[in-house]
C-alpha positions as CSV (number, residue, x, y, z in Angstrom):
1,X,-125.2,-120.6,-177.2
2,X,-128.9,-119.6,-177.0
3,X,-129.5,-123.3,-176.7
4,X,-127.0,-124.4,-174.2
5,X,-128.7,-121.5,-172.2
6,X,-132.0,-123.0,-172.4
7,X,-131.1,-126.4,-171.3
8,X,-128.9,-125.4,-168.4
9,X,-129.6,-122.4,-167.4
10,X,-130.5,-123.5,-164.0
11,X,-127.6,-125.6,-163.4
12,X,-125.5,-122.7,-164.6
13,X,-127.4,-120.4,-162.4
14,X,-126.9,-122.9,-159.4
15,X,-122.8,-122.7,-160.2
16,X,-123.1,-119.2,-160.0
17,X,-123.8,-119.4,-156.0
18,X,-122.0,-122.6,-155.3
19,X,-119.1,-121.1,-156.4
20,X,-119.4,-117.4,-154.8
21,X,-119.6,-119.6,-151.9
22,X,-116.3,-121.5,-152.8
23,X,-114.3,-118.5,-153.8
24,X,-115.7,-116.4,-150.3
25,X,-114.5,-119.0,-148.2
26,X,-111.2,-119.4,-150.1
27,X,-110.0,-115.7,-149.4
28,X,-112.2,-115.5,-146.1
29,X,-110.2,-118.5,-144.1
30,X,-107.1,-116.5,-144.9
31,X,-107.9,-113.6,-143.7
32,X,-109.4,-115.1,-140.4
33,X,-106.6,-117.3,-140.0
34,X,-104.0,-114.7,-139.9
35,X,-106.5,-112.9,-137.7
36,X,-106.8,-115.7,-135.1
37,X,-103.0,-116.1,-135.0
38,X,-102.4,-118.9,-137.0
39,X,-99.0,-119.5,-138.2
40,X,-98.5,-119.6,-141.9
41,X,-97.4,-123.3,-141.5
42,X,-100.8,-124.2,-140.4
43,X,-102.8,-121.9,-143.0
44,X,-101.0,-123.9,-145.8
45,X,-101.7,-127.2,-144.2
46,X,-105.4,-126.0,-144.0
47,X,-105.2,-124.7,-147.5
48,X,-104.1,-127.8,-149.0
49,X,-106.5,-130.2,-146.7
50,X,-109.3,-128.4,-149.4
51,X,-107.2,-130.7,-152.4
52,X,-106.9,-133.8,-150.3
53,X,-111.0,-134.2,-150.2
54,X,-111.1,-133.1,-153.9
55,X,-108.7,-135.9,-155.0
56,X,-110.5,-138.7,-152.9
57,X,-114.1,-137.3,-154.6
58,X,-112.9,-137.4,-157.9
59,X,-112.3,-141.3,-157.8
60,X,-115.6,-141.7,-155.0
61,X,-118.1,-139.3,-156.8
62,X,-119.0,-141.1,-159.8
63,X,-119.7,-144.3,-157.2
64,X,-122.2,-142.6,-155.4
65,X,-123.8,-141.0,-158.2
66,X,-124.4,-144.6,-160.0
67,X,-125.5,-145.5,-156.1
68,X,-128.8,-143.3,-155.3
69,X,-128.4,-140.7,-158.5
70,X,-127.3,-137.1,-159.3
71,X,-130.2,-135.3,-157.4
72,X,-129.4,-137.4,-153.9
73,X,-125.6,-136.7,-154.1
74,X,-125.8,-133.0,-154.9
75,X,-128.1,-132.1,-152.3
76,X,-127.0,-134.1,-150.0
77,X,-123.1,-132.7,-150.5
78,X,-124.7,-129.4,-150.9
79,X,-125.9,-129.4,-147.3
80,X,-122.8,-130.8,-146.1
81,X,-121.1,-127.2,-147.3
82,X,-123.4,-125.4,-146.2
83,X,-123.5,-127.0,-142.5
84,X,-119.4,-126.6,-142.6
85,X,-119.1,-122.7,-143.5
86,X,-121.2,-122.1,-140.9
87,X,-119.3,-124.3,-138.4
88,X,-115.8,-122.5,-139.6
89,X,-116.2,-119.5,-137.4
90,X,-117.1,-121.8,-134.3
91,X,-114.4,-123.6,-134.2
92,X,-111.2,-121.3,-135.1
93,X,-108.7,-124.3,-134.8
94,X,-106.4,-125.5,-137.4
95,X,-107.5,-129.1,-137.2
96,X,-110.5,-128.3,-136.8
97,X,-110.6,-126.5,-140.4
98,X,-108.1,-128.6,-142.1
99,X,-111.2,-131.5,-141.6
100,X,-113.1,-128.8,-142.4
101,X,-111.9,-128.3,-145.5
102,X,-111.1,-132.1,-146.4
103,X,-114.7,-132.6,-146.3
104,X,-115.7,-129.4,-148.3
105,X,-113.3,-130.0,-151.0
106,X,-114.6,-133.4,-151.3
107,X,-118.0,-132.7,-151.2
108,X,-117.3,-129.5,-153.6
109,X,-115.5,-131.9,-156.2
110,X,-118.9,-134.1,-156.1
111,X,-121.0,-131.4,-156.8
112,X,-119.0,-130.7,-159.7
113,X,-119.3,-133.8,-160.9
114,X,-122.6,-134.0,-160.4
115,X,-123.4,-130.7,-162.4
116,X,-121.6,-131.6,-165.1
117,X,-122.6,-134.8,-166.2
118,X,-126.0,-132.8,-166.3
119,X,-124.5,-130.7,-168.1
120,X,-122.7,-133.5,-170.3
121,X,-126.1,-135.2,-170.6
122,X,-128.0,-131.3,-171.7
123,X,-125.3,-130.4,-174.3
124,X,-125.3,-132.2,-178.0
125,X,-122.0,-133.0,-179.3
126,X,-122.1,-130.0,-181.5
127,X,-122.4,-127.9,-178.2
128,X,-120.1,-129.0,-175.9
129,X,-117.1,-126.6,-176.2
130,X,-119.8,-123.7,-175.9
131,X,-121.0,-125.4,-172.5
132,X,-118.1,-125.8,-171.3
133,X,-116.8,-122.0,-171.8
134,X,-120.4,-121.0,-170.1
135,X,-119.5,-123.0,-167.5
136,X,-116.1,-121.9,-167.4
137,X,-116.8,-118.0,-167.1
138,X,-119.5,-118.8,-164.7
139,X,-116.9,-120.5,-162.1
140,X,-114.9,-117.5,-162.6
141,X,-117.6,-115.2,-162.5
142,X,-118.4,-116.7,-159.3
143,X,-115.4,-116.2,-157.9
144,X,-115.1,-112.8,-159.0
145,X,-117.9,-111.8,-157.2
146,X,-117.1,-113.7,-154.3
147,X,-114.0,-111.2,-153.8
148,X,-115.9,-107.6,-154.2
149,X,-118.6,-109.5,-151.0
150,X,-114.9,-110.4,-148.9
151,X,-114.1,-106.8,-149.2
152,X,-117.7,-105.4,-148.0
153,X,-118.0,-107.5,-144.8
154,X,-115.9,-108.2,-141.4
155,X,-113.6,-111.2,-141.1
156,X,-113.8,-111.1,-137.9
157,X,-117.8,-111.4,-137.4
158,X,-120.6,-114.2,-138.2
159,X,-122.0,-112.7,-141.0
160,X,-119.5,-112.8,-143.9
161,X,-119.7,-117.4,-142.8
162,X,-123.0,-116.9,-143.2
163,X,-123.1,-115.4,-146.4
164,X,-121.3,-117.7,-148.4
165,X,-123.7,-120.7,-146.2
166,X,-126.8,-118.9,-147.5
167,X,-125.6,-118.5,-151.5
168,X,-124.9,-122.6,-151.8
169,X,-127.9,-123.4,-149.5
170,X,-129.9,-121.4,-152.5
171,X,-128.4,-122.6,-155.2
172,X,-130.1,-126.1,-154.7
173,X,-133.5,-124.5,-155.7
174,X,-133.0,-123.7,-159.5
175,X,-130.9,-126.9,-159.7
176,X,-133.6,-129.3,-157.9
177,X,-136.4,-127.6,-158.9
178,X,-136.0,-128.2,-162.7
179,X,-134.1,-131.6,-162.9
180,X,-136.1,-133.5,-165.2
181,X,-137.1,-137.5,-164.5
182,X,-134.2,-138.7,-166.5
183,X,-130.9,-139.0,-164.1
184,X,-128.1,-138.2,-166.6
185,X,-125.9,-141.0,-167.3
186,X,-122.5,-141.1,-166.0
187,X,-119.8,-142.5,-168.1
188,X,-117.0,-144.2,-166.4
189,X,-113.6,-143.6,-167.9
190,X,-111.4,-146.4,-168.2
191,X,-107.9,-145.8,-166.5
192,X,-105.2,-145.3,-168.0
193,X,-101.8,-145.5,-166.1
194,X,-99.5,-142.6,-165.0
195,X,-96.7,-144.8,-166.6
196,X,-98.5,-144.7,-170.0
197,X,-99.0,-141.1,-170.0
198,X,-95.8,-139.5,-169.1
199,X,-94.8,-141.9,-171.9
200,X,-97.2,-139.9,-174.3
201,X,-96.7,-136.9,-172.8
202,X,-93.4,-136.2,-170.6
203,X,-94.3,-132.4,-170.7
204,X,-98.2,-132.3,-169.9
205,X,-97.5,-134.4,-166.8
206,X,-95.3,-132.6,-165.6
207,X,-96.7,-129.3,-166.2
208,X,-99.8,-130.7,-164.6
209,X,-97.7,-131.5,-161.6
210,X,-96.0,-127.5,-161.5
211,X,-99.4,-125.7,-162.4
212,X,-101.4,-127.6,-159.2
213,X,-98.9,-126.6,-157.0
214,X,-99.7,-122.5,-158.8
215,X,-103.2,-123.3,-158.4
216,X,-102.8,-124.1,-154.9
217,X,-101.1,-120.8,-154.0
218,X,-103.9,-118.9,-156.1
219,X,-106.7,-120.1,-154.0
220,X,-105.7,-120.8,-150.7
221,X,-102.3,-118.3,-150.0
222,X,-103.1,-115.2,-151.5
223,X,-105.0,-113.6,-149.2
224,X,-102.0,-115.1,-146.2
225,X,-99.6,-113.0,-148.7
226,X,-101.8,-110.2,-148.7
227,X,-101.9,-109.6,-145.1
228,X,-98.4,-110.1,-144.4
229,X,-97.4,-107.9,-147.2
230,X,-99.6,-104.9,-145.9
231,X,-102.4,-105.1,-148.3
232,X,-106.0,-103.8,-146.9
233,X,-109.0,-106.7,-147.8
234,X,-110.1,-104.6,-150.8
235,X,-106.3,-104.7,-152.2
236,X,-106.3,-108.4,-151.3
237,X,-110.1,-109.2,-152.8
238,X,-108.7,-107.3,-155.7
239,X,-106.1,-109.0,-156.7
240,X,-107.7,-112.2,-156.3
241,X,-110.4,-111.1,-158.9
242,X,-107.5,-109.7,-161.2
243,X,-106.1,-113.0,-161.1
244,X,-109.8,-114.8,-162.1
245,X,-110.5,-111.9,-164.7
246,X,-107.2,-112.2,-166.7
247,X,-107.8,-115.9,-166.8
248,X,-111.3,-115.3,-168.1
249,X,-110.4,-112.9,-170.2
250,X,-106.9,-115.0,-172.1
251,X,-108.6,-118.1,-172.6
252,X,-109.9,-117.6,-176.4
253,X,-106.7,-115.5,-177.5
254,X,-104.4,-118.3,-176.4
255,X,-107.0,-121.1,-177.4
256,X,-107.0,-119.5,-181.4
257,X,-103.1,-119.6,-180.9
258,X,-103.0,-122.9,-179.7
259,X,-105.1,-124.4,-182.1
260,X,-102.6,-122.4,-185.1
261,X,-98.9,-123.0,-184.1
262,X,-96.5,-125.5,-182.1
263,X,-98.1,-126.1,-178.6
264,X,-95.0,-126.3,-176.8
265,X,-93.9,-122.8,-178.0
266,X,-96.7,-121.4,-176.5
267,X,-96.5,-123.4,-173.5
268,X,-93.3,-122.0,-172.9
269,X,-94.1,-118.6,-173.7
270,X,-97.3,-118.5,-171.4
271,X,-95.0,-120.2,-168.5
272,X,-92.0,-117.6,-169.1
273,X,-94.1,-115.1,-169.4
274,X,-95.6,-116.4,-165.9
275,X,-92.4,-116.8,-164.1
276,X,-91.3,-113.3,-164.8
277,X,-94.2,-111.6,-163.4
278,X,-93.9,-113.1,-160.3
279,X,-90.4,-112.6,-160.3
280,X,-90.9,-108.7,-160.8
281,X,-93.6,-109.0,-157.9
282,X,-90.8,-110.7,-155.9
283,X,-88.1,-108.5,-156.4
284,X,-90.0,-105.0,-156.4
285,X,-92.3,-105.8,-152.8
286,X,-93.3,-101.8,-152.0
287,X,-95.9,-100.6,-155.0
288,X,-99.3,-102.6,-154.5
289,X,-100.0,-102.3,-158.2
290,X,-97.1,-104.2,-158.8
291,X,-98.4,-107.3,-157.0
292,X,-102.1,-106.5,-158.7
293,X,-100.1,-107.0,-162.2
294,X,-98.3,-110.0,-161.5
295,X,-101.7,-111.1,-160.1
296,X,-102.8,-110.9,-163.5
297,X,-100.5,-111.5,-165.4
298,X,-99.9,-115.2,-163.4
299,X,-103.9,-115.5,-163.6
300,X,-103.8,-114.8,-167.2
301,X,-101.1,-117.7,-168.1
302,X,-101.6,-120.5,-165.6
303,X,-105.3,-121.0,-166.0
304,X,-105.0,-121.2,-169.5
305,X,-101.8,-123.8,-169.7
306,X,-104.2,-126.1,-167.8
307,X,-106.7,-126.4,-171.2
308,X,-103.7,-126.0,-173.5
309,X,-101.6,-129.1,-171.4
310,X,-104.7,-131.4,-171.5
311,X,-104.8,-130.7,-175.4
312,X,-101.3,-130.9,-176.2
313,X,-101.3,-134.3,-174.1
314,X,-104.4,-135.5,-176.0
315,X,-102.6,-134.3,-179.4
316,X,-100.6,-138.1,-178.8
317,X,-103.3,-140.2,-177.7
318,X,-106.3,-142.3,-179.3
319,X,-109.0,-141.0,-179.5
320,X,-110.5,-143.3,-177.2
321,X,-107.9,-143.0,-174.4
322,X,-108.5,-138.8,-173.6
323,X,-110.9,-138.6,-171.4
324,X,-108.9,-141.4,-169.3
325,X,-106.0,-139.3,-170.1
326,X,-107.7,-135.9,-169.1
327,X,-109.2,-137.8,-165.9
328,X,-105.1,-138.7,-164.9
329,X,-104.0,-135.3,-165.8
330,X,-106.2,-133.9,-163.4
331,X,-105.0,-136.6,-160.8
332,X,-101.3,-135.5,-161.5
333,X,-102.8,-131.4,-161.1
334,X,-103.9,-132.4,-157.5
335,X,-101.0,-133.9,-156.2
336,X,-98.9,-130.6,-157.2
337,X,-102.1,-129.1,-155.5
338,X,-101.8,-130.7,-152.3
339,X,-98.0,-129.6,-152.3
340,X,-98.2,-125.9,-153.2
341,X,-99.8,-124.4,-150.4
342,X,-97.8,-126.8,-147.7
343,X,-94.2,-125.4,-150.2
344,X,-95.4,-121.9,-150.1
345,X,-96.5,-121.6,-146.7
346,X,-93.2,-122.8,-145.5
347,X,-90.6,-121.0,-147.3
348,X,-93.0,-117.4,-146.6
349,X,-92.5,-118.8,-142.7
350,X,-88.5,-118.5,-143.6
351,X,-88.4,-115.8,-145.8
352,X,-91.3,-113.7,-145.5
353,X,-94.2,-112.7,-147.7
354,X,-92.2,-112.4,-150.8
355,X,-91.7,-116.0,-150.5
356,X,-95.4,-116.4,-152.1
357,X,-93.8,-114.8,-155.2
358,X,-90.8,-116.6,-155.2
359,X,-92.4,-120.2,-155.4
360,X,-94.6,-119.0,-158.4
361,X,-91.9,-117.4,-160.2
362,X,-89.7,-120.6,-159.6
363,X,-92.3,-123.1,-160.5
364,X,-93.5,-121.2,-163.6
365,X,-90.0,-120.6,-164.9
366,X,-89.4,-124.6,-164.0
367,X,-91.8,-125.7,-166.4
368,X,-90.9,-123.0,-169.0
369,X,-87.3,-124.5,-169.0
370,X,-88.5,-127.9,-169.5
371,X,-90.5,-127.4,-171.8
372,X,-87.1,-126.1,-174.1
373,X,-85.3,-129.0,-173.1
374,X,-88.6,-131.3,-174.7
375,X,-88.1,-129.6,-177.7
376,X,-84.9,-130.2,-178.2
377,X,-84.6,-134.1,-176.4
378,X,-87.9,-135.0,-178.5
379,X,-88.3,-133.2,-181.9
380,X,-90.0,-135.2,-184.4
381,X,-92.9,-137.2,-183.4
382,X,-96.2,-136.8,-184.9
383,X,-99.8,-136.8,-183.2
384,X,-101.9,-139.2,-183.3
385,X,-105.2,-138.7,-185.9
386,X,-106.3,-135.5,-186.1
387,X,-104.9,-132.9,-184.1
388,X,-107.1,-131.3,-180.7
389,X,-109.2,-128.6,-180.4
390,X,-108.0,-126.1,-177.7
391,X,-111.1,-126.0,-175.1
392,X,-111.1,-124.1,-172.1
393,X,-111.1,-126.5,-169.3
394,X,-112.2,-124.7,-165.7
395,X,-109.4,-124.9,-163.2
396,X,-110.2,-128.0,-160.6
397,X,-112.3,-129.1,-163.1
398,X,-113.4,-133.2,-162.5
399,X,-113.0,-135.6,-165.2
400,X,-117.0,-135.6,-166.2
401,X,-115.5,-131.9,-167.5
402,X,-112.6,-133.9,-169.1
403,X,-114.9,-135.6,-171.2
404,X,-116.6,-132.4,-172.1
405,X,-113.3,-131.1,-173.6
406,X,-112.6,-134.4,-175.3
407,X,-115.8,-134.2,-177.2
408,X,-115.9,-130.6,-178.1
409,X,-115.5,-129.8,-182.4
410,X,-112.0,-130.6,-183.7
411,X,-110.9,-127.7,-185.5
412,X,-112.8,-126.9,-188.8
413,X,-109.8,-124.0,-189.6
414,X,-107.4,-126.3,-191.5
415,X,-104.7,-125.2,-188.7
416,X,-101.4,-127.1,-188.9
417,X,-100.6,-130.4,-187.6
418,X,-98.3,-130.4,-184.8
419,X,-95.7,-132.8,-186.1
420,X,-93.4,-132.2,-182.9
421,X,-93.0,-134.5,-180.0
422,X,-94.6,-134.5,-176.3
């Protein structure tokens, strides 16, 4: 740990305030949206315009990166956010911020990228799965903090833009300051086709497919469903960080489970478990607390059945086709992502703010249902080699993070093999 820390702290550091500028402007066009009068309709469409860039940069990125190099592309998409949250407040239109938020998502996904093939290139093999968690908790802790600044400043004014402007424009300098004359390489991943993949793995596509649309509703409609239900900003900003916190928090105890029993049992569980939060949010609206819980309790599930999906999928592939296979996963995650927020905003447009609830709890308990029915259609394959660590995978993560996972320790434990089907 102490090493991954010396060799990325700054990049680590720079995540830090590029993603407390990703998780203010998440909750922040919201809560201004529903302040300017925008109908929930056109909230979602803005919400999911964020997952439209990010899918385009995740196939575009690595181009431009091999192009003019990782220190060009990430300042150069760093500036780009910076320039758009500043322009938000300026133009309160929802076409307007729908290409608003094409263009940051896009450029968001590329820093990623960029970042963590840095951070690929700084961590040894024997180090990757602790990288990856550091970089995991510091997203999250990013966004954490990002909700506590929502609830100290005024939606309504220039400041709380400028805020999140001034936290990416600085988190350039550690990043830029202390990249070294060697660009880190880059590896491109072969493809691998959807068709071949649902064949490996019926259940991690389409669980992929469910959790983006979750995602989705997460980051862009919960602060929409927040205002509509009655919640003050510090409720809303709370639950939001409850959601991150539990996430942070349930990744290692469901990782040791994972790596110690039938995948698919737990990815039921998790996904039940899920679904009925929501479901008690959905059917008891009045107590606030209630909504903070299922907050949390979908926070701590969801984020966590993205790692264990990408693991379970990779439990049935060669070795050399999973970071293809992660890099189409997270394809399949986006498209779900793209739908969510356009689903959620318009059944809470027909039903009201309890609708947010009621797609969760659907989709959740969806893919907890299918995920019994693959255990009983397909019950006695078994993996291919040796069976995959659990690694916790960052929500939105690119496929540069993919490979990250896929070269993280295999289990040293002597934990069962997973003889079951996908």
């Amino acid at each position: 740990m102490i090493q991954v820390l010396g060799s990325a702290w700054a990049l680590l550091l720079g995540m830090y305030f590029l993603m407390i500028g990703n998780g203010l402007q998440g909750t922040l066009l919201g809560l201004r949206a529903q302040a300017e009068g925008f109908a929930t309709l056109e909230i979602s469409v803005v919400m999911s315009a964020y997952f439209v860039g990010f899918l385009f940069a995740s196939r575009l990125a690595p181009v431009l990166i091999a192009r003019v190099g990782h220190v060009r592309v990430f300042s150069a998409l760093g500036s780009m956010i910076s320039a758009i949250l500043i322009l938000y407040p300026l133009f309160p239109e929802p076409w307007a911020w729908a290409l608003g938020r094409v263009v940051i998502g896009f450029c968001y996904c590329g820093v990623y990228i960029t970042a963590e093939s840095w951070l690929n290139a700084a961590a040894s093999n024997a180090h990757r799965g602790k990288a990856l968690s550091l970089y995991m908790a510091v997203q999250m802790g990013g966004i954490i903090t990002a909700q506590w600044l929502v609830a100290q400043g005024d939606v309504m004014g220039f400041a709380v833009f400028i805020i999140p402007s001034v936290l990416v424009s600085l988190s350039f300098a550690p990043v830029l300051l202390s990249a070294t004359q060697t660009t880190p390489a880059f590896a491109d991943t072969k493809p691998l086709s959807i068709r071949r993949l649902l064949h490996a793995s019926p259940l991690a596509c389409a669980g992929m497919f469910l959790l983006g649309s979750v995602f989705a509703a997460q980051f862009g409609m919960s602060a929409v469903y927040g205002t509509r239900a009655g919640m003050t900003e510090g409720q809303i900003a709370l639950m939001v960080s409850l959601t991150y916190t539990a996430a942070l928090l349930a990744q290692y105890p469901i990782g040791w489970l994972s790596d110690r029993m039938d995948r698919r049992v737990l990815i039921l569980g998790l996904a039940a478990l899920g679904g009925l939060g929501a479901a008690l949010a959905l059917v008891l609206p009045g107590p606030v607390w209630i909504a903070l819980a299922a907050a949390a309790v979908v926070g701590g599930t969801s984020n966590p059945l993205y790692a264990l999906l990408i693991a379970y999928a990779n439990d049935y592939l060669e070795k050399g086709d999973m970071a293809a296979a992660s890099a189409g996963l997270l394809f399949i995650n986006g498209l779900g992502a793209i739908a969510g927020p356009v689903l959620v905003g318009w059944v809470m447009d027909a039903g009201g703010a309890q609708g947010f609830w009621g797609i969760i709890a659907a989709v959740m308990l969806a893919l907890a249902a299918y995920a019994a029915w693959r255990m009983r259609a397909a019950p006695g394959r078994e993996i291919v080699g040796d069976r995959t660590a659990f690694t916790p995978v960052p929500v939105a993560a690119t496929p540069v993070a993919a490979m990250l996972e896929d070269a993280a320790d295999p289990p040293t434990d002597g934990g069962p093999r997973n003889r079951e089907a996908a």
